[in-house]
C-alpha positions in Angstrom: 12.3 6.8 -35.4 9.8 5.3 -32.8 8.4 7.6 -29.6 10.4 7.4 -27.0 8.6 5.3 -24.3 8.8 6.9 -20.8 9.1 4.2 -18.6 10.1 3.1 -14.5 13.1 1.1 -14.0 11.3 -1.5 -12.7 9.0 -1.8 -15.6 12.1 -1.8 -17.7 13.7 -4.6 -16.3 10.2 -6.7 -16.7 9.8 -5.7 -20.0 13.5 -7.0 -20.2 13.0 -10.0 -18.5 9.9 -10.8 -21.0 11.5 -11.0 -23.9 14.2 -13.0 -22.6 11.6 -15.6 -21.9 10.1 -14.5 -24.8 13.7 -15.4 -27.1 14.8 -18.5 -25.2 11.5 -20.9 -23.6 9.3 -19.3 -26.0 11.1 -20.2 -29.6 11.9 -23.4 -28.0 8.5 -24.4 -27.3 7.5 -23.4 -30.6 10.1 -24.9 -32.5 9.0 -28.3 -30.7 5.4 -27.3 -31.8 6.5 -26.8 -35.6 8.6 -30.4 -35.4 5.7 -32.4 -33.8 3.9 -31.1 -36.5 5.9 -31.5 -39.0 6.2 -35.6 -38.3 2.4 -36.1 -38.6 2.6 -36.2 -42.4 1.9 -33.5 -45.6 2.2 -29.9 -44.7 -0.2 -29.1 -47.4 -3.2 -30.6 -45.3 -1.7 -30.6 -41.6 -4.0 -28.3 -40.0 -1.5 -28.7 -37.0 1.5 -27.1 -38.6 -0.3 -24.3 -40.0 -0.9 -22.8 -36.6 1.7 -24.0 -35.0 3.8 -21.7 -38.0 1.1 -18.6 -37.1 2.0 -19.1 -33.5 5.6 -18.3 -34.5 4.6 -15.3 -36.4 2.8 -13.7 -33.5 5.4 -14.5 -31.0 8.2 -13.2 -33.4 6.0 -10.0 -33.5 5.8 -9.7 -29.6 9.7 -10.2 -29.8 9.8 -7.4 -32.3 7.2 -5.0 -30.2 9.2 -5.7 -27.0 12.5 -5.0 -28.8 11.3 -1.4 -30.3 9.6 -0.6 -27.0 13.0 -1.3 -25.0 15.1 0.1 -27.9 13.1 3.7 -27.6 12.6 3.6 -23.4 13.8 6.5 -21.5 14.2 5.7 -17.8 12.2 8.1 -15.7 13.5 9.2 -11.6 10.7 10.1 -9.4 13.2 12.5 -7.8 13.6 13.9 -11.2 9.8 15.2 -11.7 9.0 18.8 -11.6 6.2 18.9 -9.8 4.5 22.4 -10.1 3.2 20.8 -13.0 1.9 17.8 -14.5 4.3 15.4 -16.0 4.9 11.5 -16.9 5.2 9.9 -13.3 3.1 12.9 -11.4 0.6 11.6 -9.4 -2.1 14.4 -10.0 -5.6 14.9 -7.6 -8.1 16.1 -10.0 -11.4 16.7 -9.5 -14.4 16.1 -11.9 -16.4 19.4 -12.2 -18.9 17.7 -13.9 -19.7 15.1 -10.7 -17.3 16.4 -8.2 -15.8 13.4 -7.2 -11.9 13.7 -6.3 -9.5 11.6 -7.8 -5.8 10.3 -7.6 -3.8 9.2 -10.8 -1.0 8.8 -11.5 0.4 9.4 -15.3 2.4 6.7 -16.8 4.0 5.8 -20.1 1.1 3.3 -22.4 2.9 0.3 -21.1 2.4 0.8 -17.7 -1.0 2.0 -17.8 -3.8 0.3 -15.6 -7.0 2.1 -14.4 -7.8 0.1 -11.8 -4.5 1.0 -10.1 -4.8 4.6 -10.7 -2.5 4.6 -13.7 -3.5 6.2 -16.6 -1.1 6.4 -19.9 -0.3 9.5 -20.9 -1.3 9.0 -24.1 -5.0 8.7 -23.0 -7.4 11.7 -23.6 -7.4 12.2 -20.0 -3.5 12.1 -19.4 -3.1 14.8 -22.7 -5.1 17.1 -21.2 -3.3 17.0 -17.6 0.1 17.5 -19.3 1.7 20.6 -18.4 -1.0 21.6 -16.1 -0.6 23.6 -12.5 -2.6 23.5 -9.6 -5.9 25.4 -9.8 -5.7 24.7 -14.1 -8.7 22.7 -15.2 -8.1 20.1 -17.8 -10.4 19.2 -20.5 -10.7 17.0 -23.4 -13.7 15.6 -25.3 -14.5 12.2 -26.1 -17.7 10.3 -27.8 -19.5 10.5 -24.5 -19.3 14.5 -24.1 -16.7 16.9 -22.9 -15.3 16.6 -19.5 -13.4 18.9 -16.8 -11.1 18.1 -14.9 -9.5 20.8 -11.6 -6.0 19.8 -10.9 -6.4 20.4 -7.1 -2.7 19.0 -6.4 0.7 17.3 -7.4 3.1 14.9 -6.1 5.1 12.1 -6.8 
């Protein structure tokens, strides 16, 4: 069986709403692809019909992904999270011994992971280490680059 995928309820319904675009507009346009194709003469040397057939593949794959990712999701309460430590949803204030520089993430499931927002999945090195942590713990994983700590100066959620 798959990992079960942590996940918000509003990412959940997206995710949702995806591959029902996905299963209806999305076949349908490729199925048009696959018969315009197919009218413009031998398959063998119809360059056209070749990737409109690949096109298909990949999006049956996405179908697939999204399918195993919604089949496995576990829906996840804010109100829920045990926050005298880190968990999936925390928002965590670390600090970087190595530069000082305080930080504000938040740890989230791979699928709704995006640095730039603060969001970091908790499958990344960075989210491993913070699991289970408490305030005043230091967190610390290593990665090509060198080995970095991290204080865990606070909680929320």
């Amino acid at each position: 069986m798959a990992d079960l995928n942590y996940l918000t309820k509003e990412t959940l319904a997206q995710m949702r709403e995806e591959l029902n675009k996905l299963k209806t507009v999305g076949r349908a346009e490729i199925a048009r692809q696959i018969a315009e194709a197919r009218e413009k003469g031998d398959l063998k040397e119809n360059a056209e019909y070749d990737a409109a057939k690949e096109a298909q593949g990949h999006h049956e794959a996405k179908i697939a992904q999204l399918e195993s990712a919604i089949v496995t999701a576990r829906v996840l309460d804010t109100k829920d999270i045990d926050t005298s430590k880190v968990s999936v949803l925390s928002k965590v204030t670390v600090t970087n011994l190595g530069n000082k520089k305080t930080v504000i993430y938040q740890v989230v499931s791979e699928k709704e992971a995006d640095v730039k927002l603060g969001k970091i999945s908790v499958s990344s090195l960075l989210g491993k280490a913070l699991l289970g942590k408490k305030i005043g713990e230091v967190a610390e994983y290593t990665a090509p680059s060198g080995t970095f700590k991290f204080k865990v100066e606070s909680i929320t959620v």
